[in-house]
Every structure is written in structure tokens, then in C-alpha cells.
C-alpha distance (Angstrom), angle and dihedral (degrees) to the residues before:
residue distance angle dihedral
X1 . . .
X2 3.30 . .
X3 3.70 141.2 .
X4 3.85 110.0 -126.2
X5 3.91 96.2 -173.4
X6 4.02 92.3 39.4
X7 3.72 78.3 66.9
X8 4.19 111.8 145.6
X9 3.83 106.6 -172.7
X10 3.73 110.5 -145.2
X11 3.60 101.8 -151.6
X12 3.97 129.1 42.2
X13 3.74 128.6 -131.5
X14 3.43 112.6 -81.4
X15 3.96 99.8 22.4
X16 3.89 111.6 149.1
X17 4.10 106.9 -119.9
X18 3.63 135.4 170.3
X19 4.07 132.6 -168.3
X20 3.76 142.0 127.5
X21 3.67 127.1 -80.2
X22 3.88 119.2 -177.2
X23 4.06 80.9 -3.6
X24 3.84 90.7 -64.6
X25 3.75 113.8 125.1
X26 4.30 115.5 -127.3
X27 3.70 136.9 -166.6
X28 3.87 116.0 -154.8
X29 3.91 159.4 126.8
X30 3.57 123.9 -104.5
X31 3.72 120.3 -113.8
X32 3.54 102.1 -175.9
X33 3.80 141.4 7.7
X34 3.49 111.2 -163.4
X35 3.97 153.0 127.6
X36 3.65 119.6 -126.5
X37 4.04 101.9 165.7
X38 3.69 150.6 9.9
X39 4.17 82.2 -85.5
X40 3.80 91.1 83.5
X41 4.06 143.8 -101.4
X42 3.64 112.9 -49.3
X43 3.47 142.2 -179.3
X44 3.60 138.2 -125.0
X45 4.57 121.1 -141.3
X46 3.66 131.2 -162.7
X47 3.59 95.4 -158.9
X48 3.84 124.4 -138.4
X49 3.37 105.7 -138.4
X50 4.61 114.1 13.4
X51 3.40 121.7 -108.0
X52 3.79 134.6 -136.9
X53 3.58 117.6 -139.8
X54 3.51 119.3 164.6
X55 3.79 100.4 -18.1
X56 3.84 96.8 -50.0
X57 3.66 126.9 95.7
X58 4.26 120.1 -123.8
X59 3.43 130.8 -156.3
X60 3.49 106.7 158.3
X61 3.75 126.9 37.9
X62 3.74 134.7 -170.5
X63 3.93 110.7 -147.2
X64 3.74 148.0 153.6
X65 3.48 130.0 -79.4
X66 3.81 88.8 -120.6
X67 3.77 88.3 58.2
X68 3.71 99.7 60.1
X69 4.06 134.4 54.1
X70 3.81 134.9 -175.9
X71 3.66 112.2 -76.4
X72 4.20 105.6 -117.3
X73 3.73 108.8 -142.1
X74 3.77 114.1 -167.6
């Protein structure tokens, strides 16, 4: 079970990310970290450029932790 105050978030508002979602790649900055049920931590993405999946348009998108990495900037 776990703890939903003990709650550390792993990344901080505004950190760059990238990963896939729906096998679409993304570029964006977190908005939230947080855990909200049983279901797991996840983590909310203001997306830099919308997507369009299925014939509607996303701009934010609410994924896993193993979804997402640190964006490298050289």
C-alpha cells in the first residue's frame, strides 16, 4: 500500500521531459508530480508542440513515470 501524503515527487514543475505516448514522441515541462490513487504516481505535461490522436488535438497529457525521461540539452 502506499502512502499518499509520504508522497516525494521526482520531478519539479517546469522540468523539460520527453517520451512516447501512444508511440508518438513529445517534448514538454511538467506541471505536476503527484499521486492521486492506489493506481500509482503520475505526472502531468504541457506539451510543446499538440498532438493529434485520433481526430482530437492534445496538449496536456497525464502519464507514468516510466513514460517520461529528462530532456538532455547539449
Amino acid at each position: 500500500m502506499i502512502e499518499l501524503s509520504n508522497y516525494k515527487a521526482k520531478y519539479n514543475l517546469g522540468d523539460r521531459v520527453s517520451g512516447r505516448w501512444n508511440k508518438i514522441p513529445f517534448v514538454g515541462s511538467v506541471g505536476n508530480d503527484r499521486i492521486v490513487s492506489e493506481a500509482g504516481p503520475e505526472v502531468t505535461i504541457h506539451l510543446d508542440l499538440p498532438i493529434k490522436h485520433n481526430g482530437e488535438t492534445c496538449c496536456i497529457l497525464v502519464v507514468k513515470h516510466r513514460d517520461i525521461r529528462p530532456l538532455v540539452v547539449m
